[in-house]
VEXDREN-2710 file (C-alpha; in Angstrom, 1 decimal):
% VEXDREN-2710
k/r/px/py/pz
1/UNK/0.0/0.0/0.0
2/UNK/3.1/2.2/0.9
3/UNK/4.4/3.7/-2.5
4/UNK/7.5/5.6/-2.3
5/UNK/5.4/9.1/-3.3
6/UNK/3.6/8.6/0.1
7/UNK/6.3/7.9/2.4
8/UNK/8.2/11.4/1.4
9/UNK/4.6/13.0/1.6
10/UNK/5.2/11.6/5.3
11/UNK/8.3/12.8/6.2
12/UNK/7.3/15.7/5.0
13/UNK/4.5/16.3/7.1
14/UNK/6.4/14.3/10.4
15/UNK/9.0/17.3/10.3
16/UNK/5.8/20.0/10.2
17/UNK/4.4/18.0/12.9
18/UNK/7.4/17.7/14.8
19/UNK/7.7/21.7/15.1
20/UNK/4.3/22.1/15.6
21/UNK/4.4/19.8/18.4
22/UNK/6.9/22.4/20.5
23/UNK/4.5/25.3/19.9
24/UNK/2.0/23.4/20.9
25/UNK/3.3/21.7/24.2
26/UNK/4.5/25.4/25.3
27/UNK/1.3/26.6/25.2
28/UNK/-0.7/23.6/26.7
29/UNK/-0.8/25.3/30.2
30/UNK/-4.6/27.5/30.6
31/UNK/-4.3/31.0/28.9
32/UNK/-1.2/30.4/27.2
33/UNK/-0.7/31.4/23.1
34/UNK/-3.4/33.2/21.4
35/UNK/-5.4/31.2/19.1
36/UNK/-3.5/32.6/16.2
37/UNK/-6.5/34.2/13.1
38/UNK/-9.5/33.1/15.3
39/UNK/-9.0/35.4/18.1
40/UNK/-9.2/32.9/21.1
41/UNK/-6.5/31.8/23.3
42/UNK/-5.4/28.9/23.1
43/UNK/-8.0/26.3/24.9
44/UNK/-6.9/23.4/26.7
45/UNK/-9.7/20.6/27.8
46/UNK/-9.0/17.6/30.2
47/UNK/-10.7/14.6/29.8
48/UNK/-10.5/10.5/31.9
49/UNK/-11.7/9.5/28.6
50/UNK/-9.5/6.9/26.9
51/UNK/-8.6/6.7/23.0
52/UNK/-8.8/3.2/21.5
53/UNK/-7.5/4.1/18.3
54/UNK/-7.5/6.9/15.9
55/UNK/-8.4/4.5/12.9
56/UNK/-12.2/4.7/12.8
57/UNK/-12.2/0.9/12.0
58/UNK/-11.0/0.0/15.0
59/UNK/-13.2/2.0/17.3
60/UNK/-16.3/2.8/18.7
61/UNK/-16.4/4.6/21.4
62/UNK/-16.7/7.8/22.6
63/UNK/-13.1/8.5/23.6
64/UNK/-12.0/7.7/20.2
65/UNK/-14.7/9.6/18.4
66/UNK/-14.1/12.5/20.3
67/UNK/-11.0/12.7/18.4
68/UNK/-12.1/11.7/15.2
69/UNK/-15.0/14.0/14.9
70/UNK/-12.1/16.7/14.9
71/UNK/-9.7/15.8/12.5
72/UNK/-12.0/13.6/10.1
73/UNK/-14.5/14.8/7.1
74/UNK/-17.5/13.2/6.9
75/UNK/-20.1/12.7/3.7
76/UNK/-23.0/14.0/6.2
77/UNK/-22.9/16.2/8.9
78/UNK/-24.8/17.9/11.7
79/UNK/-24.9/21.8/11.9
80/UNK/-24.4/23.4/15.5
81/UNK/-27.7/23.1/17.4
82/UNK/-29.1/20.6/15.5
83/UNK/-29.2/16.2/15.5
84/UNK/-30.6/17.0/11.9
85/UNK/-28.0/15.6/9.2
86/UNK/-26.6/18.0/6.0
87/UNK/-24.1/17.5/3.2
88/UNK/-20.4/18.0/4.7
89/UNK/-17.9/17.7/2.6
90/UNK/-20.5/16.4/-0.5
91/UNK/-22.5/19.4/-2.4
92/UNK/-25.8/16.7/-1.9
93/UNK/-26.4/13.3/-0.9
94/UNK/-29.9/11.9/-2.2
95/UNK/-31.6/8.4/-3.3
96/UNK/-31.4/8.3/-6.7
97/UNK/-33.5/5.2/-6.6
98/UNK/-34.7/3.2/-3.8
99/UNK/-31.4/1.1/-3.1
100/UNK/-29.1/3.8/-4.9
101/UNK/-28.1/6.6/-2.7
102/UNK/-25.8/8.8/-4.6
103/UNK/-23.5/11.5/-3.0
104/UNK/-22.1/14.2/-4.5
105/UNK/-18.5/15.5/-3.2
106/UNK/-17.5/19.1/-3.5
107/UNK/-14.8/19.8/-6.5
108/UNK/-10.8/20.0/-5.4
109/UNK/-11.1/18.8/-1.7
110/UNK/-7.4/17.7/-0.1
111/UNK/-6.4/16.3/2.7
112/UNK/-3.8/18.5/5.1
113/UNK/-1.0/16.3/3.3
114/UNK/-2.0/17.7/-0.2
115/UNK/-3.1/14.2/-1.6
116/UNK/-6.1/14.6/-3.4
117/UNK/-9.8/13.7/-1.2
118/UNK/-12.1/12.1/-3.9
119/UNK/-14.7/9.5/-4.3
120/UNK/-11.8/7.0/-4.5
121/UNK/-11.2/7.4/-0.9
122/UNK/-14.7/7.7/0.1
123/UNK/-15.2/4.3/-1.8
124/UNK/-11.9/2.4/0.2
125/UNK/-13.3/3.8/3.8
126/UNK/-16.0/2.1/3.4
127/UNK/-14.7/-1.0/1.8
128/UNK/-12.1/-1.4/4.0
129/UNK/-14.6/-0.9/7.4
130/UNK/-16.5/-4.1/6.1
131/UNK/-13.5/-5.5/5.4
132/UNK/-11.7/-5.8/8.5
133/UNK/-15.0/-5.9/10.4
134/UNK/-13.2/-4.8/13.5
135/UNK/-14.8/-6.4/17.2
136/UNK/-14.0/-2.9/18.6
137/UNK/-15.2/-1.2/15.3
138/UNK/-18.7/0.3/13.9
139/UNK/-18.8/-1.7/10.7
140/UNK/-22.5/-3.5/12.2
141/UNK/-23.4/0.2/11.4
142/UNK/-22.8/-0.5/7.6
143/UNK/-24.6/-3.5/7.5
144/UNK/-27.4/-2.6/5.1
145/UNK/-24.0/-1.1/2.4
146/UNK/-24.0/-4.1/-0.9
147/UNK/-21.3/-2.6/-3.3
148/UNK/-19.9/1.3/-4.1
149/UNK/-19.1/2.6/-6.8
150/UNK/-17.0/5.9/-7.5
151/UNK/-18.2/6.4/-11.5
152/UNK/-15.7/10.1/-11.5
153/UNK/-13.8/11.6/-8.5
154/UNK/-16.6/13.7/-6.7
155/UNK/-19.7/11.0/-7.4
156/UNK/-20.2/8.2/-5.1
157/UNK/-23.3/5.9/-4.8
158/UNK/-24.1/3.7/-2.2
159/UNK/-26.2/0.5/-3.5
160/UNK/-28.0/-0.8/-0.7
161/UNK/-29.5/-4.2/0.2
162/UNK/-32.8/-2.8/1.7
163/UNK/-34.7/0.2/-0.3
164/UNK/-35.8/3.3/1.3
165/UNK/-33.2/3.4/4.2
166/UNK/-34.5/5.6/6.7
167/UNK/-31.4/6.0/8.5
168/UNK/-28.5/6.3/6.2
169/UNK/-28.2/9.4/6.1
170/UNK/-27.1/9.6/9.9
171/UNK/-25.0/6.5/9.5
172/UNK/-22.7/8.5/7.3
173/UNK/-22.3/10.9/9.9
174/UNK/-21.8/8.4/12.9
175/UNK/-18.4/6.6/14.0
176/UNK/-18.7/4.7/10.9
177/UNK/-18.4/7.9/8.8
178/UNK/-15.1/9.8/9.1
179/UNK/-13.5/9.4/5.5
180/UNK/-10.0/8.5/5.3
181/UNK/-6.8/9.4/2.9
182/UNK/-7.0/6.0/1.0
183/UNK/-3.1/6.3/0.5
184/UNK/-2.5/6.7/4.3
185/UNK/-4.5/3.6/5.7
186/UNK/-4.2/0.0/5.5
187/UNK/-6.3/-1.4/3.1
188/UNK/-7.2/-4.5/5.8
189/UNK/-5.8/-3.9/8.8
190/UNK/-6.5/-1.0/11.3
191/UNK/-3.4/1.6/11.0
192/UNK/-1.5/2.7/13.8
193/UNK/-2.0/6.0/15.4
194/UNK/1.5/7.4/14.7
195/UNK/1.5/6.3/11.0
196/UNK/-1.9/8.4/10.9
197/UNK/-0.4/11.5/12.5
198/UNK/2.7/11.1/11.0
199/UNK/0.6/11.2/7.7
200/UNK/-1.1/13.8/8.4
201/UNK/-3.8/12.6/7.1
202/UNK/-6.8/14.7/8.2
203/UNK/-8.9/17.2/6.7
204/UNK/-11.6/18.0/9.4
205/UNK/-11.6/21.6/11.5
206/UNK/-8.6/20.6/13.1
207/UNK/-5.0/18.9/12.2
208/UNK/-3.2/16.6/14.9
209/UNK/0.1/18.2/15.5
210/UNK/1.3/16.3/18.4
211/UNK/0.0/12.6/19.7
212/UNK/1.3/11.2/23.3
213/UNK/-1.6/8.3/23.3
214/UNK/-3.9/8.7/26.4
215/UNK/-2.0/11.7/27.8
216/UNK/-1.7/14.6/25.5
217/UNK/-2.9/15.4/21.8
218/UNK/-2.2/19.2/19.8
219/UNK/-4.7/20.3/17.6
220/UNK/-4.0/23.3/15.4
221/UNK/-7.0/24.8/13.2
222/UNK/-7.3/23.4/9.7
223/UNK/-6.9/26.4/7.3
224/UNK/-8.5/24.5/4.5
225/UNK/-11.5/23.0/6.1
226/UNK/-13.9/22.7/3.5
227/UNK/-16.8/21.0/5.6
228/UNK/-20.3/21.9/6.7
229/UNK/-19.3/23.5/10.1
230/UNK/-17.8/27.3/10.5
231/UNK/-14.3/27.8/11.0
232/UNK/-12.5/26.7/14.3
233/UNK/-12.9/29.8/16.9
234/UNK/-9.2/29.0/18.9
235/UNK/-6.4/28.1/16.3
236/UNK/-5.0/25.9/19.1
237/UNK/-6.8/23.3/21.5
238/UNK/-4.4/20.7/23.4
239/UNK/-6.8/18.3/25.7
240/UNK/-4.6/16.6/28.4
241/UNK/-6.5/12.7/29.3
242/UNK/-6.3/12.3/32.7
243/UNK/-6.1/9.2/35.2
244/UNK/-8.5/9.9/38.3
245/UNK/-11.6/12.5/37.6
246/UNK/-10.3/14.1/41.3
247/UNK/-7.2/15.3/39.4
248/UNK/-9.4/16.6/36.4
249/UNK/-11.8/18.0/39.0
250/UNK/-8.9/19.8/40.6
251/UNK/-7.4/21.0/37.5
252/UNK/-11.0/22.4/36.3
253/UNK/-11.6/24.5/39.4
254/UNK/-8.1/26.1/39.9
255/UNK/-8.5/26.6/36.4
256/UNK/-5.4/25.1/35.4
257/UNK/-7.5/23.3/31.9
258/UNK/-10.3/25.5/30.4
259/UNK/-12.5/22.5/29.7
260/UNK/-13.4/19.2/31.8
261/UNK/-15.5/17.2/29.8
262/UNK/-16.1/13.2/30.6
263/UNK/-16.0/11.9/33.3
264/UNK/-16.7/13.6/36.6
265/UNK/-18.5/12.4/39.5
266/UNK/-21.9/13.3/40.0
267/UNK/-20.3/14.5/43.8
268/UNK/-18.1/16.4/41.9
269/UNK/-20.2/18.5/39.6
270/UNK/-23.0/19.1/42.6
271/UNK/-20.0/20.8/43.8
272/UNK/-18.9/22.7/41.5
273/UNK/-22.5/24.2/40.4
274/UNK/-21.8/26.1/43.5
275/UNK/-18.2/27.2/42.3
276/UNK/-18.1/30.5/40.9
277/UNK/-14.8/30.2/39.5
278/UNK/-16.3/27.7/36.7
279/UNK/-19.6/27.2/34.7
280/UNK/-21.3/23.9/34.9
281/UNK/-22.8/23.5/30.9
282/UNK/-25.8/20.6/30.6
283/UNK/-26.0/19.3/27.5
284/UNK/-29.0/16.9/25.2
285/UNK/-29.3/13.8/27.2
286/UNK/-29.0/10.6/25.1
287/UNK/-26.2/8.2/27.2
288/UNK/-27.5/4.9/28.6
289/UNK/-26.0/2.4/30.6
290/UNK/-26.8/-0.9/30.5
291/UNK/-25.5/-4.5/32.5
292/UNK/-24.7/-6.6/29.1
293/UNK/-25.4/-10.5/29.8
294/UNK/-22.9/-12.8/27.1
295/UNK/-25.2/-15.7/25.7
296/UNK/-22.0/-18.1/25.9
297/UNK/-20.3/-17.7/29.6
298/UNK/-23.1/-16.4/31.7
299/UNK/-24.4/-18.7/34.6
300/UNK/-25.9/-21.5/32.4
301/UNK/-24.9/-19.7/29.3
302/UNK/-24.6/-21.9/25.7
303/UNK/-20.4/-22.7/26.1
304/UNK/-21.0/-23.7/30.0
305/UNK/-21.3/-27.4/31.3
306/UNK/-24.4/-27.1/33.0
307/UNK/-25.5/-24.9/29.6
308/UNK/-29.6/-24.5/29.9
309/UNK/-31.4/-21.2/27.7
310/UNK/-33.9/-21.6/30.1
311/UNK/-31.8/-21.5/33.3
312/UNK/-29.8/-18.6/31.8
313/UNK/-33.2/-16.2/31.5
314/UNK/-34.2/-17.1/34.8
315/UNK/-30.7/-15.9/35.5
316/UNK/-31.3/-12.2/33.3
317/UNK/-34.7/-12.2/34.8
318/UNK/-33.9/-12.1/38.1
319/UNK/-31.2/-9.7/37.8
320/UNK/-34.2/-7.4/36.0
321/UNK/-36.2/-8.3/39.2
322/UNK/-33.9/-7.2/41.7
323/UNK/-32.0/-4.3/40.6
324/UNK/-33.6/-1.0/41.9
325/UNK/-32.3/1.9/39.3
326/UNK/-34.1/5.1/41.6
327/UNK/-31.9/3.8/44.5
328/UNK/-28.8/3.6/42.3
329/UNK/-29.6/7.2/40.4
330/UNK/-30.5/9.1/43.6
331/UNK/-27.7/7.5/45.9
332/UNK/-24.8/7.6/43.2
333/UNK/-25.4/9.9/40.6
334/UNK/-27.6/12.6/42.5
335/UNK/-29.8/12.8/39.8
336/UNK/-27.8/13.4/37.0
337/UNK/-28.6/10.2/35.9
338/UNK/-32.6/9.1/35.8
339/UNK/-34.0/5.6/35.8
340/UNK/-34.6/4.2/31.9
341/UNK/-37.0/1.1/31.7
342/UNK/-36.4/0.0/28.0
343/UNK/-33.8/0.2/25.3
344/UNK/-34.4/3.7/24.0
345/UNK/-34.2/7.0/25.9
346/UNK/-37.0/8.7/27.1
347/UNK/-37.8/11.8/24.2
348/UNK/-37.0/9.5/21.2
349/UNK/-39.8/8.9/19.1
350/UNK/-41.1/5.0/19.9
351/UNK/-39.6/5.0/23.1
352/UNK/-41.7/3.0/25.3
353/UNK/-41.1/1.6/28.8
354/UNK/-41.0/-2.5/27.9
355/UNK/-39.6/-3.4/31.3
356/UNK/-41.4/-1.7/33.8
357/UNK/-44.6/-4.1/33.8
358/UNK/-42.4/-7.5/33.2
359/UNK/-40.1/-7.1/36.2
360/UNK/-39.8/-6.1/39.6
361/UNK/-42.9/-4.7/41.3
362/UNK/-44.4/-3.5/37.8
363/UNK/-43.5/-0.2/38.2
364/UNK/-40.3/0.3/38.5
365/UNK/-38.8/-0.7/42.0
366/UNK/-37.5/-4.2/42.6
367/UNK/-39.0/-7.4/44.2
368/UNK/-36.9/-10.4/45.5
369/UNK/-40.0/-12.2/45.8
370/UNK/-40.8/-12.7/42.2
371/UNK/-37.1/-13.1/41.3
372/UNK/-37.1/-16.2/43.7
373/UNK/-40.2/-17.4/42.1
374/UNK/-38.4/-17.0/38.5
375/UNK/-35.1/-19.4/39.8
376/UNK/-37.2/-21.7/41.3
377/UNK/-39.2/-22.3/38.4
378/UNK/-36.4/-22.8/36.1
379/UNK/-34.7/-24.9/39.2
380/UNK/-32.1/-22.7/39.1
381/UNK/-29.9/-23.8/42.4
382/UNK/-29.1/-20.8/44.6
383/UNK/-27.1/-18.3/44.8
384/UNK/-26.2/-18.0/41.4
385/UNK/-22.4/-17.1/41.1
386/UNK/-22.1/-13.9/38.7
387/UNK/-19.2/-12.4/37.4
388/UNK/-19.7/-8.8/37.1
389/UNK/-17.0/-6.7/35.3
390/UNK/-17.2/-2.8/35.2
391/UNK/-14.3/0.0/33.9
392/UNK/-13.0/1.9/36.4
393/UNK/-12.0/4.8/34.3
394/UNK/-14.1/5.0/30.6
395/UNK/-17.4/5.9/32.5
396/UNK/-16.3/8.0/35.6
397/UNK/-15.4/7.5/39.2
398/UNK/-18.7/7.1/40.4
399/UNK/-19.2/3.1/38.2
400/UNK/-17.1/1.8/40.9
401/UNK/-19.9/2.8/43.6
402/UNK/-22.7/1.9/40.6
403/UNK/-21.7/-1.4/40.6
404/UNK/-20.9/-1.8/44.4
405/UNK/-25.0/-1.2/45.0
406/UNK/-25.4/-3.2/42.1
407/UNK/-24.0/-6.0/44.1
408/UNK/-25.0/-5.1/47.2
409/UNK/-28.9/-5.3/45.6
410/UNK/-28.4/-8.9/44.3
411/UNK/-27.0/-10.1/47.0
412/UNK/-29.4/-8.6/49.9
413/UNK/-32.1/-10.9/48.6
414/UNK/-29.6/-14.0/48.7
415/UNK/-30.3/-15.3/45.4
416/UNK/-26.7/-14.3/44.1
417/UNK/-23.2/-14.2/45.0
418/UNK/-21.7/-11.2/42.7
419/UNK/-18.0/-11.3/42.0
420/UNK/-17.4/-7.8/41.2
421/UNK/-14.1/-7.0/39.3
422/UNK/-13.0/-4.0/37.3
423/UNK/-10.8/-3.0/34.2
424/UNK/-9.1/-0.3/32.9
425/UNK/-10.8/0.5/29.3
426/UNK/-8.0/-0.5/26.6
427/UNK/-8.0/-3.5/28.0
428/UNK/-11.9/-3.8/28.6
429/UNK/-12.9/-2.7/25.3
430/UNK/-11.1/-5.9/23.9
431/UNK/-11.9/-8.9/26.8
432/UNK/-15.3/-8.1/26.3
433/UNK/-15.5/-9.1/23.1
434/UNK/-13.3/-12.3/23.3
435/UNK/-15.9/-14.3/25.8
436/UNK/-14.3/-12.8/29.0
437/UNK/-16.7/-11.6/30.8
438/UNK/-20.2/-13.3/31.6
439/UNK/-22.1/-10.2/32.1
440/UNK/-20.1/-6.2/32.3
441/UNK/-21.2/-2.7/32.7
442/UNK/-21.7/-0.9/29.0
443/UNK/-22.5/2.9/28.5
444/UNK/-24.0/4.1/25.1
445/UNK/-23.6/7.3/23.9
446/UNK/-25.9/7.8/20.7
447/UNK/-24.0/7.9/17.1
448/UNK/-27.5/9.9/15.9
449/UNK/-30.9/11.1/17.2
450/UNK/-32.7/8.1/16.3
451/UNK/-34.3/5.1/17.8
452/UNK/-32.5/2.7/15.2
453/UNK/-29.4/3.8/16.5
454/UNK/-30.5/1.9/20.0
455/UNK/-31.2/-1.1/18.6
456/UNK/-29.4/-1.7/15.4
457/UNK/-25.6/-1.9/17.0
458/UNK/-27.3/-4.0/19.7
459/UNK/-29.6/-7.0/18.5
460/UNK/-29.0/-7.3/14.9
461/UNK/-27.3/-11.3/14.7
462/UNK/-24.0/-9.8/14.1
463/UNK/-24.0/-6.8/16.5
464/UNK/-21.5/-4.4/18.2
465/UNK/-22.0/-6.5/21.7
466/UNK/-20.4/-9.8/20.0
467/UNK/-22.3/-11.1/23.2
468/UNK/-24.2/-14.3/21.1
469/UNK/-27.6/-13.0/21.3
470/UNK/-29.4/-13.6/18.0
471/UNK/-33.1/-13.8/17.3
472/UNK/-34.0/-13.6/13.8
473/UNK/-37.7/-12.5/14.1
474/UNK/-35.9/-9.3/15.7
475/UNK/-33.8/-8.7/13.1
476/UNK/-36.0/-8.6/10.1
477/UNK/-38.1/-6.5/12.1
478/UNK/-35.2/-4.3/12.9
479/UNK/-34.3/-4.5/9.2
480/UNK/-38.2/-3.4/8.6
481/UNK/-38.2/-0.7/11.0
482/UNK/-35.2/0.9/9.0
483/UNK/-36.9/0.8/5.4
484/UNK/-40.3/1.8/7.1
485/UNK/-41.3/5.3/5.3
486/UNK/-44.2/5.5/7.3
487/UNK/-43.8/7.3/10.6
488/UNK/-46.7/5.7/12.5
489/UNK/-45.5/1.8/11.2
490/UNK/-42.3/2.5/11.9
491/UNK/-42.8/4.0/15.3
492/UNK/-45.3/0.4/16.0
493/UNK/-42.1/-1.5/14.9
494/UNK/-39.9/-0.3/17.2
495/UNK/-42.1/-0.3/20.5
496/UNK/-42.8/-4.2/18.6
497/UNK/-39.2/-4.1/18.9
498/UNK/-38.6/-2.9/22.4
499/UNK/-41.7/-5.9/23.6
500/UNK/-39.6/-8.8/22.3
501/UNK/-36.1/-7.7/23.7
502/UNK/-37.3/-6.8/27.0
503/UNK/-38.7/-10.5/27.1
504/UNK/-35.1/-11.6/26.5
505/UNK/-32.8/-9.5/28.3
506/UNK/-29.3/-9.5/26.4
507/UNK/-29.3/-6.5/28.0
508/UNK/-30.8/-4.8/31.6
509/UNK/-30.4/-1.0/30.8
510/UNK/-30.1/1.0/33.6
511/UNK/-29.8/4.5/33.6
512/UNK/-30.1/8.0/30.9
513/UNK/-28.0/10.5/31.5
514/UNK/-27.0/13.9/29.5
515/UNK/-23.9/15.4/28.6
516/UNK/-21.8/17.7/31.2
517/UNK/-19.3/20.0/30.7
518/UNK/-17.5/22.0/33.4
519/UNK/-15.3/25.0/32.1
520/UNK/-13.8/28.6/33.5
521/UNK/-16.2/31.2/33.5
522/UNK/-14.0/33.3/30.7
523/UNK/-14.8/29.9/27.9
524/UNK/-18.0/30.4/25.6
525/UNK/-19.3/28.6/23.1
526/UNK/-19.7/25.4/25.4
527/UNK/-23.5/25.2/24.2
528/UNK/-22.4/24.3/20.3
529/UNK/-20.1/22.5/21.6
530/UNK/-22.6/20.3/23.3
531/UNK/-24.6/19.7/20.6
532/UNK/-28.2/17.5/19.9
533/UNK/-25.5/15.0/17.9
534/UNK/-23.6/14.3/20.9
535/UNK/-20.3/15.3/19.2
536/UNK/-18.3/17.2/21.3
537/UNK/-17.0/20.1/18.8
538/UNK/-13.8/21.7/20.2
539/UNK/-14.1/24.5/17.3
540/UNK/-17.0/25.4/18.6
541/UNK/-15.6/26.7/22.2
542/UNK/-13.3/30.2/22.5
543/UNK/-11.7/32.1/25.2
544/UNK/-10.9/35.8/26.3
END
């Protein structure tokens, strides 16, 4: 794939980045350079959040998006203020016939390395994401994508499997969107983060001029950003990843960073909503959090020895019964987070609350009665012995003391002994895909403002989960629900939807939360930033 054209291209643009890098490090400290033609000093915004890899096919999650949603063009885009999608770097994007949607890019684009952006490369980013069909990656996303074709260099279409996609226009601007600089990336294998930088490969607001993975990344404005979105307001944003949310907390309030953004605790914001030497910026809500049961290696699960589909509900069912989500919302997250009783935030059009009546007390609270009943029935032997994994630094401090009451509920009834055990994310985001854990704490933050977006990645056979569950009368109708022009048939398939999950239980969701955002009181634009899309838009924010 490496020609030698493309490795000069990158020495040439190591060498840039290498002197970047010193400008940017000198400045990283709060109200250091000036943000250069925008006007803003320079920003600097901390973050526990944890980058898996820069390569979109290899990741999908929000750590890593938050990085790629920089530097990265997209074919579809959503405006400040809005979850609604437009043309980003394409002129229009349209069906041309039911399974042909054709896009349109805008004439003489390039990437910050010079190499020409055209169809070419939308056509390998794409190929190449359903080619390598990463665990960790958001090719389930692109499941409904047959074959592209790139007929000149700004006209791609799209031939899809299923006609009348409602969604696919958001799925181009989700984690399975950012285009990449075909002649920088692997054609089947997910690049590493230094050849990407070191490529320069980037054409989104901002350009990666310095990369220290999980600890420090430069960003300098892109002067040729030819996308949807207005120009970057602060020329220069450097976002330091801490280890512990107190040291981010710390940082924030002595005003040391000019932006804490994921994760604090919910102790820690109450806090500082009383601090006047910082704003505390709510954001569109959207992020669930879910306990995720794998169909192989829970208690009784298909790969076990004492392996029973019947036993193993009773199993998921009884942790449904049990777990009280007002306790665990009021006690740990001081209501920042708010009980959720099915698989699609409340405000989303076919939300529905699937869960409530089945379990617990029918309407909302627990009941160890009916979760003994449920074991008994199946003759399941008690206590059941569950493994319960949860990160201890991808979804802030306060999942260690989630998951603790968690326990602590399952276990006060006596119907299960719960073997709690944590892991720091790199390593999370890969065991939990391999079959290592029988059931693990997952938070979902929304790739677009729809309903589909909750249930595709989740419960189509081959899903982002990789957790075994498959029902086939739930995917066609998830498959249905996605070509359903309709509003009122579509909205009936999803709560349809919603019914039959919620009667299987691959996953017990939780809790919704919305975004927060704690910056100095001198920092606007934090209101863009936080945006209906749930991209977190550094361009958007200024300062002084």
């Amino acid at each position: 794939m490496t020609s030698a054209s493309t490795n000069r291209k990158r020495a040439i643009a190591a060498a840039a980045a290498f002197a970047a890098a010193a400008l940017v490090l000198s400045g990283c400290a709060s109200g250091g350079d000036t943000g250069g033609d925008g006007g803003s000093a320079a920003i600097t915004v901390g973050t526990t959040d944890k980058v898996t890899t820069l390569d979109p096919a290899g990741s999908y999650d929000n750590g890593s998006f938050a990085v790629q949603n920089q530097v990265f063009p997209f074919l579809m885009n959503t405006p400040y203020g809005s979850p609604d999608v437009e043309p980003d770097i394409a002129t229009k994007a349209e069906f041309t016939s039911p399974t042909d949607y054709t896009v349109t890019l805008k004439p003489d684009l390039k990437w910050a390395n010079g190499n020409d952006l055209t169809s070419s490369d939308v056509k390998f980013t794409f190929e190449r994401n359903l080619a390598i069909a990463d665990e960790n990656g958001p090719s389930s996303l692109l499941y409904n994508i047959d074959t592209i074709d790139a007929p000149d260099d700004t006209t791609v279409v799209f031939h899809l499997k299923q006609p009348n996609d409602q969604t696919f226009a958001q799925v181009l601007s989700s984690p399975a969107g950012p285009i990449v600089d075909e002649e920088s990336f692997s054609a089947d294998s997910v690049t590493p983060d230094d050849e990407i930088v070191d490529a320069n490969a980037f054409a989104g607001q901002y350009v990666i001029t310095s990369y220290k993975f999980n600890e420090l990344i430069g960003y300098k404005a892109n002067p040729d950003y030819q996308g949807l979105l207005e120009p970057a307001e602060t020329d220069v944003v450097n976002v330091k990843y801490y280890a512990e949310a107190s040291n981010l907390k710390l940082a924030v309030q002595e005003n040391e960073i000019d932006v804490a953004f994921r994760s604090l605790s919910a102790t820690d914001i109450d806090d500082l909503r009383g601090n006047d030497k910082v704003k505390v910026v709510d954001g569109p809500g959207g992020e669930l959090r879910y306990i995720v049961f794998n169909f192989d290696s829970q208690p009784y699960g298909a790969t076990t020895p004492e392996a029973d589909p019947a036993k193993a509900l009773a199993v998921r069912q009884a942790v449904a019964d049990l777990v009280d989500r007002e306790e665990i919302a009021d006690q740990v997250y001081k209501g920042t987070y708010t009980p959720v009783y099915s698989y699609i935030p409340e405000g989303l059009t076919g939300a529905t609350e699937s869960l409530k009546g089945l379990y617990g007390d029918g309407n909302g609270g627990p009941d160890a009665d009916k979760a003994k009943a449920t074991l008994e029935a199946a003759g399941v032997t008690t206590p059941v012995e569950l493994n319960l994994q949860y990160s201890n630094d991808h979804y802030g401090p306060s999942s260690g003391d989630e998951y603790a009451l968690v326990k602590d509920q399952l276990e006060a009834s006596g119907l299960f002994t719960v073997n709690l055990q944590t892991t720091e994310w790199v390593q999370y985001s890969k065991d939990r895909t391999e079959d290592v854990y029988p059931a693990y704490q997952l938070g979902w933050f929304p790739d677009y403002s729809d309903a589909d977006n909750y249930l595709t990645p989740f419960f189509l056979t081959e899903n982002f989960l990789s957790n075994h569950y498959s029902d086939q009368e739930v995917n066609d109708l998830i498959l249905q629900q996605a070509v359903t022009a309709d509003p009122a048939e579509r909205t009936a398939l999803i709560e349809e939807i919603q019914d039959k999950v919620a009667a299987q239980l691959s996953t017990v969701p939780l809790l919704q939360g919305a975004q927060v955002a704690v910056t100095g009181t001198d920092v606007t634009g934090t209101e863009n930033a936080l945006d209906p899309s749930f991209k977190f838009r550094y361009a958007a924010l200024a300062k002084g």
